[in-house]
VOVO-952223 format. One record per residue (C-alpha): residue in one letter; residue number from 1; z negated, x, y negated. Coordinates in pm, whole numbers, always signed. Layout:
<tivex A; NUM; <Z; X; Y>>
...
//
This chain:
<tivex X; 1; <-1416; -405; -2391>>
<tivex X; 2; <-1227; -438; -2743>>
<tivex X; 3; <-988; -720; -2751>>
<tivex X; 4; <-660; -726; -2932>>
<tivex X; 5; <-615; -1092; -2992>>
<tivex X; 6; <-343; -1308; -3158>>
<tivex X; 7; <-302; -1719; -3086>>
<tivex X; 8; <-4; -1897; -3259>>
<tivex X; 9; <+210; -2168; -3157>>
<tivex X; 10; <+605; -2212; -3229>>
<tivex X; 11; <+860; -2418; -3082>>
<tivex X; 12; <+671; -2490; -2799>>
<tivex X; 13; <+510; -2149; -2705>>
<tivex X; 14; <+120; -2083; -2684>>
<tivex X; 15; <+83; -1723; -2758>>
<tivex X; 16; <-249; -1524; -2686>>
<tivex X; 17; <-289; -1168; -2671>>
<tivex X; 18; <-636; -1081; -2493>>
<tivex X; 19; <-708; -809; -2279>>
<tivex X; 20; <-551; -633; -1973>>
<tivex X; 21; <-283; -491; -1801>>
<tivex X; 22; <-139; -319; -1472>>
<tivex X; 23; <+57; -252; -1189>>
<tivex X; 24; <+12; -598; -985>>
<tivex X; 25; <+78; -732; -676>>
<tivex X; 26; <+31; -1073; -750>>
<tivex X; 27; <-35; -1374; -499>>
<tivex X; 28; <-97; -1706; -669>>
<tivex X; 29; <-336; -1969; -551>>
<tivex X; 30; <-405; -2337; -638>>
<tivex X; 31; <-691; -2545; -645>>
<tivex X; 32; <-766; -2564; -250>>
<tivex X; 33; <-750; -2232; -211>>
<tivex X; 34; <-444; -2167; -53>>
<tivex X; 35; <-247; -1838; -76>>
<tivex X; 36; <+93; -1811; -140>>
<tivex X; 37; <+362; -1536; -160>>
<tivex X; 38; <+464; -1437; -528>>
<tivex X; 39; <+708; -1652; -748>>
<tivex X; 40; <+1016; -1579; -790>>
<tivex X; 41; <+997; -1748; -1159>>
<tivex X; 42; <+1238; -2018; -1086>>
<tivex X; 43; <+1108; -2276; -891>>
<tivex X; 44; <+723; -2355; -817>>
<tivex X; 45; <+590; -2411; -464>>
<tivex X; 46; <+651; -2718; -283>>
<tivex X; 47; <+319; -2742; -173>>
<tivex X; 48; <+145; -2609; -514>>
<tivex X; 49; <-76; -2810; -694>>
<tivex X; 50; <+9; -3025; -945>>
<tivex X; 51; <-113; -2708; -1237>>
<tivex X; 52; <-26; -2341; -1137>>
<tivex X; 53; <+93; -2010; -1303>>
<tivex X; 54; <+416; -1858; -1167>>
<tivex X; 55; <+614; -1566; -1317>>
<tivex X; 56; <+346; -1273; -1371>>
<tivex X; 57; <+517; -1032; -1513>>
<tivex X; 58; <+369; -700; -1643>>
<tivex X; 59; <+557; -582; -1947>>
<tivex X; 60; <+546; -247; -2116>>
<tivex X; 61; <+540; -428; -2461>>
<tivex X; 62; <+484; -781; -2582>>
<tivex X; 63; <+694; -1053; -2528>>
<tivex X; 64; <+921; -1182; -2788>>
<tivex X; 65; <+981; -1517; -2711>>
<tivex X; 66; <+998; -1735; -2362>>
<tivex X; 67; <+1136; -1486; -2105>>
<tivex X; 68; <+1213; -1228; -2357>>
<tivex X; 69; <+1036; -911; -2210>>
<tivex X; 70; <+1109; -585; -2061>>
<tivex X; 71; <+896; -583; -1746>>
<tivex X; 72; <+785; -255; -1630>>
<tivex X; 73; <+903; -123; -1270>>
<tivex X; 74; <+618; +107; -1136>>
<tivex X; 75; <+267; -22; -1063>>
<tivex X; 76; <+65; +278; -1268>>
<tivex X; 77; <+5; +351; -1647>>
<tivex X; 78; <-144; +627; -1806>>
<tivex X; 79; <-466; +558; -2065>>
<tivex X; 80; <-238; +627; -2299>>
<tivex X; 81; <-36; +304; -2332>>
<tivex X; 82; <-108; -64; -2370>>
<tivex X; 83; <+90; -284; -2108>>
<tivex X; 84; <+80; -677; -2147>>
<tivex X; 85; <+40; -916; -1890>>
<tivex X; 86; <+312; -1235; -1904>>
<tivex X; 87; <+254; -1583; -1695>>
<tivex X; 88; <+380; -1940; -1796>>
<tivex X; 89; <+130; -2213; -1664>>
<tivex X; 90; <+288; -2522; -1546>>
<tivex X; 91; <+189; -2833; -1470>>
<tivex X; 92; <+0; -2908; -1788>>
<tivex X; 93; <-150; -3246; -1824>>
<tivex X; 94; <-45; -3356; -2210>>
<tivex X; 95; <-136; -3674; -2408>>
<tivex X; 96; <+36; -3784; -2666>>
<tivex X; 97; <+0; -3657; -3003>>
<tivex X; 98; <+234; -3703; -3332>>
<tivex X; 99; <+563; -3795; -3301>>
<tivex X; 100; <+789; -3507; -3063>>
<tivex X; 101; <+440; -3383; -2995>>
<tivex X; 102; <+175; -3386; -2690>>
<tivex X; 103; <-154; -3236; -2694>>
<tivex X; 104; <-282; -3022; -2446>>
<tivex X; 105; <-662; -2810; -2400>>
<tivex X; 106; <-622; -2473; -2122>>
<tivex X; 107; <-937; -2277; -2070>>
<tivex X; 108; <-849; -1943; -1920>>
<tivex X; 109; <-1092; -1679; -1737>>
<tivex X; 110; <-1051; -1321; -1633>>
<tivex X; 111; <-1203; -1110; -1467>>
<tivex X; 112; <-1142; -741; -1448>>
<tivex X; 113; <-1342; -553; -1153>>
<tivex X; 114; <-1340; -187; -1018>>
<tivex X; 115; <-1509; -53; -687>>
<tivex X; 116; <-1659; -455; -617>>
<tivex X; 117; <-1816; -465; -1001>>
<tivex X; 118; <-1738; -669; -1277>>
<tivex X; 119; <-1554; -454; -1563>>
<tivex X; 120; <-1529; -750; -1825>>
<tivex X; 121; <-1467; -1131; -1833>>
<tivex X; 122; <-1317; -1275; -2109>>
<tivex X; 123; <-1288; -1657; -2140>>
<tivex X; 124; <-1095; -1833; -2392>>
<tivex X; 125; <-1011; -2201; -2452>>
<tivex X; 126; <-707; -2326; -2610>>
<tivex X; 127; <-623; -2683; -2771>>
<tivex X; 128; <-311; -2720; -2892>>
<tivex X; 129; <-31; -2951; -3043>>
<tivex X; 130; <+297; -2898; -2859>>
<tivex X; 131; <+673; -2993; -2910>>
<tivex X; 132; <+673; -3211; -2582>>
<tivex X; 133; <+1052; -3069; -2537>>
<tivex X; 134; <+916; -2711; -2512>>
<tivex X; 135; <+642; -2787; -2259>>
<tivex X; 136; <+808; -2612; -1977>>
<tivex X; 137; <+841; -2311; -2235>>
<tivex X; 138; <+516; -2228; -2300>>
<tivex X; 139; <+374; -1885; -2173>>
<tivex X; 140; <+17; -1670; -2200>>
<tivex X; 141; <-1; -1293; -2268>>
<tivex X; 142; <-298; -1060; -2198>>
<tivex X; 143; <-305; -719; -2417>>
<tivex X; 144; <-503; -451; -2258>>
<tivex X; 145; <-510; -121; -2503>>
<tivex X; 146; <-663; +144; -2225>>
<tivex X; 147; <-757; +397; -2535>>
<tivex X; 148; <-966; +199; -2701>>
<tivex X; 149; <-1189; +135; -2364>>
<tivex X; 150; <-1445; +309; -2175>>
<tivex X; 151; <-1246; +251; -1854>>
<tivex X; 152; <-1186; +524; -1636>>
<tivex X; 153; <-833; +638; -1439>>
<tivex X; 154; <-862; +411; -1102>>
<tivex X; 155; <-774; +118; -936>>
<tivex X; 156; <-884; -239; -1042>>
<tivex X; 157; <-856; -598; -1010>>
<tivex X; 158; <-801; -921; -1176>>
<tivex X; 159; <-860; -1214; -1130>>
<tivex X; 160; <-714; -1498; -1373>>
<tivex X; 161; <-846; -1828; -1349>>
<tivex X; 162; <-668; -2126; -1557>>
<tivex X; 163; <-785; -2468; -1628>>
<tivex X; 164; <-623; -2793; -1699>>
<tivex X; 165; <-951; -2925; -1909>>
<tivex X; 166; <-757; -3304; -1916>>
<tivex X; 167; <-692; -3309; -1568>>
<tivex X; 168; <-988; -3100; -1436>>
<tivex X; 169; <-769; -2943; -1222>>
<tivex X; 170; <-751; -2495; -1186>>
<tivex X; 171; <-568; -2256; -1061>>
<tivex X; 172; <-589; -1890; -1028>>
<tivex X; 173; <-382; -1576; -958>>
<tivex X; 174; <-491; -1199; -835>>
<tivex X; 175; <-344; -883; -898>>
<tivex X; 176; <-410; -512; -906>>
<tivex X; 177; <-343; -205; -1119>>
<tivex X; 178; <-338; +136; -1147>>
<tivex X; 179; <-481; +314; -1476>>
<tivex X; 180; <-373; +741; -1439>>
<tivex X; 181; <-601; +997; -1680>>
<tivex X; 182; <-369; +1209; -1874>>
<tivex X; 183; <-477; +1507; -1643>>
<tivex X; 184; <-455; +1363; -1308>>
<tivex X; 185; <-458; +1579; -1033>>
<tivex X; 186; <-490; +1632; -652>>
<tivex X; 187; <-835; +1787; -537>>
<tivex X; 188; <-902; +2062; -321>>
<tivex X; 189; <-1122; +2197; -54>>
<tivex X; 190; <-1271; +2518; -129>>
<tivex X; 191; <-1507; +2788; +25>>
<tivex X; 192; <-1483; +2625; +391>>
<tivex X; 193; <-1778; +2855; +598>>
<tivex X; 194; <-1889; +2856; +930>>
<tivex X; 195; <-2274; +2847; +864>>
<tivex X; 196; <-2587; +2917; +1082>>
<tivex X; 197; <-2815; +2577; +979>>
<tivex X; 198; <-2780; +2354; +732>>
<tivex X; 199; <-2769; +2468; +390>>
<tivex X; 200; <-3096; +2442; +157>>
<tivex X; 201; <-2838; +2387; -114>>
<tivex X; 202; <-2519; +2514; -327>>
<tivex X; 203; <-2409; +2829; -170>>
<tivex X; 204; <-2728; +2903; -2>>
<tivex X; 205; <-2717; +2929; +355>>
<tivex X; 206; <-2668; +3222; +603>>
<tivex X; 207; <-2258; +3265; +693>>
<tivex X; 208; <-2178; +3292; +1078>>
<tivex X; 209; <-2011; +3659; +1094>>
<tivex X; 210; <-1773; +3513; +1419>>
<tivex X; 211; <-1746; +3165; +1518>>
<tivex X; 212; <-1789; +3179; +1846>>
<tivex X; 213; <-1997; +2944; +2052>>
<tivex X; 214; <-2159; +2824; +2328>>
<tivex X; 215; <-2132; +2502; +2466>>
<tivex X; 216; <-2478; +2389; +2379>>
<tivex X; 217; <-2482; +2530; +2037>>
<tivex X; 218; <-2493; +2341; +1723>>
<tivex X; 219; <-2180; +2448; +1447>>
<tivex X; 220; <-2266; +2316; +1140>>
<tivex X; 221; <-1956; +2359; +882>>
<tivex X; 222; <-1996; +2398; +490>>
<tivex X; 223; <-1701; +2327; +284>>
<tivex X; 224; <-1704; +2248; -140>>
<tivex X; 225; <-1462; +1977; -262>>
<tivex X; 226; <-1309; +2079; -562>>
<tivex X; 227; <-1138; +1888; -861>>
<tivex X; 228; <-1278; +1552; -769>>
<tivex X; 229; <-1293; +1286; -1055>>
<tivex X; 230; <-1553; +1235; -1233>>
<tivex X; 231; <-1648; +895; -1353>>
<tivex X; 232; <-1864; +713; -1610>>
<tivex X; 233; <-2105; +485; -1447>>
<tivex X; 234; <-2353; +255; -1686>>
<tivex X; 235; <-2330; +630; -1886>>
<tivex X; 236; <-2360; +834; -1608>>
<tivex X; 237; <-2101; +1035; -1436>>
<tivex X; 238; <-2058; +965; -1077>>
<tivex X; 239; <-1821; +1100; -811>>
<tivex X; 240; <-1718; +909; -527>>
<tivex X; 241; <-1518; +1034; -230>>
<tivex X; 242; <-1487; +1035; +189>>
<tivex X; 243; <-1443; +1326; +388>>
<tivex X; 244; <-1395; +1416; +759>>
<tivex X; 245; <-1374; +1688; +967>>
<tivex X; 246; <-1138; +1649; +1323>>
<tivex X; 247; <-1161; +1881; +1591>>
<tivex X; 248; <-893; +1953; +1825>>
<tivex X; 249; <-903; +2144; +2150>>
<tivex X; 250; <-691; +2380; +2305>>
<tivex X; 251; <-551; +2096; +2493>>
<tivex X; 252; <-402; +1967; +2170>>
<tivex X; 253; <-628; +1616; +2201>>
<tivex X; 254; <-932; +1574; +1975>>
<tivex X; 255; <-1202; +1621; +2084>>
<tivex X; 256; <-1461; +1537; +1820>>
<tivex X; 257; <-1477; +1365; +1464>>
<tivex X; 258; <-1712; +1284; +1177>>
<tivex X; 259; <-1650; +1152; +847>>
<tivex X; 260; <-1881; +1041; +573>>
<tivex X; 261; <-1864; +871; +203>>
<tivex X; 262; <-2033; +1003; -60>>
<tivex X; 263; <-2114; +851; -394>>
<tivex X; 264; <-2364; +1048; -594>>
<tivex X; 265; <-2454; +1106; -980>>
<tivex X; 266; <-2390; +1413; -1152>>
<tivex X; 267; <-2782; +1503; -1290>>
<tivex X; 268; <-2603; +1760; -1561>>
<tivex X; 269; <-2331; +1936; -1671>>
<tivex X; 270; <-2356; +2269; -1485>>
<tivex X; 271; <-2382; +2088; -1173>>
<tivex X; 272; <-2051; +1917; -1200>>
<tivex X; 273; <-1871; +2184; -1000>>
<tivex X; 274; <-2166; +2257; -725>>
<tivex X; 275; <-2046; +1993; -492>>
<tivex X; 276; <-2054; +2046; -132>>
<tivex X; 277; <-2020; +1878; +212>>
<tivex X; 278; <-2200; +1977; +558>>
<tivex X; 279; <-2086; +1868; +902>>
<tivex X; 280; <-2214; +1882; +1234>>
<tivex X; 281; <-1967; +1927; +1476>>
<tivex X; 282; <-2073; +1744; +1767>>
<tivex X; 283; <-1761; +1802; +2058>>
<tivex X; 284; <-1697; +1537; +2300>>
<tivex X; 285; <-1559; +1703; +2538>>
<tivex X; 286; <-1572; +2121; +2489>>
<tivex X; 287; <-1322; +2322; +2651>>
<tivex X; 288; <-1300; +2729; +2678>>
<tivex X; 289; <-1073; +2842; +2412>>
<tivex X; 290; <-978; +2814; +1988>>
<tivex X; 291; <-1055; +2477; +1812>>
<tivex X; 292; <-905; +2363; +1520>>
<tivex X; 293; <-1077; +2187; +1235>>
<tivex X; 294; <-899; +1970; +1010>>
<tivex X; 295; <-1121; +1882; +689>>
<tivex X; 296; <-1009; +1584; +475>>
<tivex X; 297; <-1121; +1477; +151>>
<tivex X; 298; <-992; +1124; -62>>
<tivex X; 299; <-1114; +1129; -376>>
<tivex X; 300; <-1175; +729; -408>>
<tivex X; 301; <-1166; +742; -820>>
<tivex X; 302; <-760; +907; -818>>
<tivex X; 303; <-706; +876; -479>>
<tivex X; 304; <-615; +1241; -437>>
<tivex X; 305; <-604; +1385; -92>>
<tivex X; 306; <-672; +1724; -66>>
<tivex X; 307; <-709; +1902; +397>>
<tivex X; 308; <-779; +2262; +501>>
<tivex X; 309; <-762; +2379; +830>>
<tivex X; 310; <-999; +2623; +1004>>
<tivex X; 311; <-1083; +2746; +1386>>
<tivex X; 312; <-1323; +2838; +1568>>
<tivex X; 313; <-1395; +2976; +1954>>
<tivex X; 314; <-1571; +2846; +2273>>
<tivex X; 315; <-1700; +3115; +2517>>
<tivex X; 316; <-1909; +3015; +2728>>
<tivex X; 317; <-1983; +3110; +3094>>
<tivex X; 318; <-2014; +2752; +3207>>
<tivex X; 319; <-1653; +2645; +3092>>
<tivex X; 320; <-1509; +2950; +3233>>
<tivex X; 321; <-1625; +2795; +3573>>
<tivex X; 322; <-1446; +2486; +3434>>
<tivex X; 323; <-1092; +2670; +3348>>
<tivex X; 324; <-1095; +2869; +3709>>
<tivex X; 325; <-1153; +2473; +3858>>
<tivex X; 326; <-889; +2386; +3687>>
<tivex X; 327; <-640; +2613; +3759>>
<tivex X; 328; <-736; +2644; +4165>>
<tivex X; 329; <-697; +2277; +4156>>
<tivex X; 330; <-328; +2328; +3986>>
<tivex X; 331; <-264; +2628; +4230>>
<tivex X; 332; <-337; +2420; +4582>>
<tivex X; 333; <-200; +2040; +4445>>
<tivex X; 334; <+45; +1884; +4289>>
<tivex X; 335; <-248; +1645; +4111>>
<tivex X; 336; <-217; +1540; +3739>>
<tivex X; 337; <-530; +1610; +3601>>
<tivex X; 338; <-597; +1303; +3290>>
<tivex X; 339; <-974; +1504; +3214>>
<tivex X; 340; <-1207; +1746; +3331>>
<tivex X; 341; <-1520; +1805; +3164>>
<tivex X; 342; <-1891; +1864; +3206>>
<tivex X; 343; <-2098; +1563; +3187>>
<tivex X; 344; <-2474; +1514; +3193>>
<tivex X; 345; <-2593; +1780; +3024>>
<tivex X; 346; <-2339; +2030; +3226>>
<tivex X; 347; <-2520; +1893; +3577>>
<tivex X; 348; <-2186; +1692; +3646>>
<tivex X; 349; <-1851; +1803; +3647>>
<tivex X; 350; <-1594; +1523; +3568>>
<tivex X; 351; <-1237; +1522; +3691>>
<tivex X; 352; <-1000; +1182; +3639>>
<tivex X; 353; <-640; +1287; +3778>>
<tivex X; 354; <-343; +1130; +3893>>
<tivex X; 355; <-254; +1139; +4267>>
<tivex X; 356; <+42; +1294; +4394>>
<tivex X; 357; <+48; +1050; +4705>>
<tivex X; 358; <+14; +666; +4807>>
<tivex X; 359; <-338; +676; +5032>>
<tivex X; 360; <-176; +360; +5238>>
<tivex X; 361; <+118; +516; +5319>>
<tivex X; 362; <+32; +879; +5335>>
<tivex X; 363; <-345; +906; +5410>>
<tivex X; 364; <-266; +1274; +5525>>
<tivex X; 365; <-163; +1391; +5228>>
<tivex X; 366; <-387; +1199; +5051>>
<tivex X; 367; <-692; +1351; +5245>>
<tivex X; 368; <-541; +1717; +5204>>
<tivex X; 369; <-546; +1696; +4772>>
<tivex X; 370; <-874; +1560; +4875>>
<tivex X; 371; <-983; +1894; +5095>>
<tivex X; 372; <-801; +2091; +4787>>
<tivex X; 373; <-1034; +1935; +4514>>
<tivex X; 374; <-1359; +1988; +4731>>
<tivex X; 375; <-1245; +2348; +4826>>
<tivex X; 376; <-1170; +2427; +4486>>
<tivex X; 377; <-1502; +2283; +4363>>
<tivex X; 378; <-1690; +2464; +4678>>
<tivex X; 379; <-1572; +2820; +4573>>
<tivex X; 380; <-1729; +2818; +4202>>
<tivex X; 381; <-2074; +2656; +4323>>
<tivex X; 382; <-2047; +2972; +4569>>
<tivex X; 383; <-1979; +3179; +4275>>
<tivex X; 384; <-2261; +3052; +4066>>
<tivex X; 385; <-2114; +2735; +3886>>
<tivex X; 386; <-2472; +2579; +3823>>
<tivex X; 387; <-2372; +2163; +3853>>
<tivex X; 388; <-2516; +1935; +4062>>
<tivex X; 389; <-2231; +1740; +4177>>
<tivex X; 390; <-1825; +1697; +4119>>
<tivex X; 391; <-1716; +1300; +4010>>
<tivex X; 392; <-1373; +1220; +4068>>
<tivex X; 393; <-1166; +898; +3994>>
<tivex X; 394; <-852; +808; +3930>>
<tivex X; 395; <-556; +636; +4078>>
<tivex X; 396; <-275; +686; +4363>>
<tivex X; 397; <+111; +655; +4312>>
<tivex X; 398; <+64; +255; +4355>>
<tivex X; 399; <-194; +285; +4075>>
<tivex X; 400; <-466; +222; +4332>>
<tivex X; 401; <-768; +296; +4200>>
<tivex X; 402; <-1027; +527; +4367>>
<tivex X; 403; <-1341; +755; +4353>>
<tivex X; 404; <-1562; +1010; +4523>>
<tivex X; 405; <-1830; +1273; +4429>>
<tivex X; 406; <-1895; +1568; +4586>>
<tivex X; 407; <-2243; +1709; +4605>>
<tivex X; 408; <-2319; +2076; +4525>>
<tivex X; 409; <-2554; +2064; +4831>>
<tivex X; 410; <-2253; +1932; +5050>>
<tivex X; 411; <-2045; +2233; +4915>>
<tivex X; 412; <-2295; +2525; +4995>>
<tivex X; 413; <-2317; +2361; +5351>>
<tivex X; 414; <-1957; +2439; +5372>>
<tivex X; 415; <-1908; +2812; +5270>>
<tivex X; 416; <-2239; +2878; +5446>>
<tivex X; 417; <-2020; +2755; +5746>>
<tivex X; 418; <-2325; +2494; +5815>>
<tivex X; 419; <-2013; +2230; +5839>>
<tivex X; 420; <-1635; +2300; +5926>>
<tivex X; 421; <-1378; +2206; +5686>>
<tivex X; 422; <-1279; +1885; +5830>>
<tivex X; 423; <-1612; +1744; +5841>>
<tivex X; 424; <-1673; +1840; +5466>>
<tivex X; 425; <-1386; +1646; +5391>>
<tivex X; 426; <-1462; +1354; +5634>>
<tivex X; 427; <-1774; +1325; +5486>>
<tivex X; 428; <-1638; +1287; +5126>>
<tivex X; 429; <-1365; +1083; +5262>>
<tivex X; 430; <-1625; +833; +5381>>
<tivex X; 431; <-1785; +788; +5071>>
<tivex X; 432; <-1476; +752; +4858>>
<tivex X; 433; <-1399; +367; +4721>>
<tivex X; 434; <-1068; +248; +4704>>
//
């Protein structure tokens, strides 16, 4: 990093111009550690330390005397310009020096850093001889001139770190900013396909004609971000961005998500625009009907945000049993069904639901949604629903909490008339907790 540096002193004001600038948010700290909320330039913190900075300012040029700036109002700023960075230490331990005039010796630190790494430090020390009736005037000034660095558009930190080298005694502040490229831009998501296994690389895979699916089958989604940033890494470029992919169900409640981050090196420059993601869309809980997709991409360098949407269809024999369930179930009770879904492998059938009765005060009706559920579930193992057993659970109108299961062998026993109705539901009855 190339440092545009000045030191002078007049009427009481150490100048330096060194190197960086930004939008901040800035919380001081002193020498045990402790966090503060940001100055307000006026008066220092009761319980600061006896040195501390206080009234960061970032200024769109530099400063012409104490408190003579023009600080700038948004927290971003293009490569193009070269913002300064304004704080006054106070605090400062002096000795006496000439007559009117006290020495003092600052040593200052910071530390620029982007994605966790160390952009630059720069360390300076500073002994000067002071006017001792400006020694509440006297202010520090960091230059940074973005167009004469490598740095990329991005967010970074800073950390400054100042010393009292008479007392022993430091202090530091942290901040943030925001450097823009010239030709910032949102990204994109491009060429979003429906694909039969994962792809042996850039384009090269075999398309799904329909996407329709069974329950069992694997759906493996290609999609190419587009317009990502690209940036320089120890010479190399390097892109670095999340994505996800969020399935929803007919229902309206998602029912599956996967997201992954992705930094990776560019090998070459005809590469640069052959990026592309692959998910496997592994559903929770699959229902019989449309799915929507919802891809998402952040690109961490710009923080562009870039989502497609995309759908796809479950048919599958098993969940049809599921929907018919469902809707004898809605036909014969007044239940609110919470979830129903196949479980196991599709062996189990899962229903949680809300009862429309209090079992202490209306076992009856309690015990008839019970014969409605079992009925229900009896007809489609009749029918060919291939599950080894219904699971229920859920809660009364007390929010009483209960469960039962209901066998597949127990059901055939009932349509093959082996049992009557009420001892199919006695005998599910007798097994339920509460």
């Amino acid at each position: 990093m190339q440092l545009s540096r000045r030191s002078a002193v007049y009427g009481g004001t150490l100048v330096i111009g060194a190197a960086v600038a930004g939008c901040l948010d800035i919380i001081e700290q002193s020498q045990d550690g402790d966090r503060q909320r940001q100055d307000d330039g006026e008066q220092p913190h009761a319980d600061a330390g006896d040195l501390r900075v206080r009234n960061i300012r970032l200024l769109s040029e530099a400063p012409q005397g104490y408190r003579e700036y023009q600080p700038v109002e948004d927290r971003e700023f293009p490569q193009t310009e070269s913002p300064w960075l304004y704080f006054e230490p106070r605090g400062v331990t002096t000795e006496p020096a000439e007559e009117g005039a006290v020495h003092i010796e600052l040593s200052t630190t910071l530390e620029v850093t982007h994605r966790d790494e160390t952009v630059t430090t720069v360390e300076e020390t500073f002994r000067r001889e002071v006017p001792e009736q400006d020694i509440n005037e006297l202010f520090l000034y960091f230059q940074f001139a973005p167009q004469e660095t490598s740095l990329r558009p991005g967010r970074y930190g800073a950390t400054l770190s100042v010393t009292d080298e008479r007392a022993d005694e430091t202090t530091a502040a942290d901040t943030a900013f925001t450097v823009a490229g010239d030709d910032r831009h949102d990204p994109g998501i491009e060429h979003v396909r429906f694909v039969e296994d994962p792809p042996t690389g850039y384009r090269e895979y075999n398309e799904v004609s329909e996407p329709v699916y069974r329950r069992d089958d694997q759906i493996w989604l290609y999609m190419e971000p587009v317009g990502v940033a690209i940036e320089d890494r120890d010479g190399e470029p390097h892109v670095e961005f999340d994505a996800s992919a969020t399935v929803t169900g007919p229902d309206g409640e998602s029912v599956g998500r996967v997201s992954e981050s992705f930094t990776a090196a560019i090998p070459d420059e005809e590469h640069r625009e052959e990026l592309f993601v692959v998910f496997d869309l592994d559903l929770r809980r699959p229902q019989l009907g449309e799915h929507t997709v919802k891809l998402t991409i952040r690109d961490q360098v710009r923080r562009g945000r870039a989502s497609e949407t995309v759908s796809f269809q479950l048919d599958d024999p098993e969940l049809e049993y599921v929907e018919a369930f469902r809707g004898a179930v809605k036909a014969e009770t007044e239940i609110t069904i919470d979830r129903l879904t196949l479980v196991e492998d599709g062996r189990m059938l899962r229903l949680t639901y809300q009862s429309a009765y209090t079992y202490d005060d209306d076992p009856e009706g309690f015990g008839g949604e019970v014969g409605a559920i079992c009925g229900a579930y009896a007809g489609l193992i009749e029918e060919g629903f291939s599950t080894d057993r219904l699971l229920v659970s859920g809660e009364d109108q007390e929010e009483t909490e209960f469960s039962y299961s209901v066998s597949s062998d127990l059901a055939r026993q009932y349509m093959n008339d082996e049992i009557t109705s009420e001892e199919f539901v006695e005998r599910v009855l007798r097994r339920t907790d509460l």
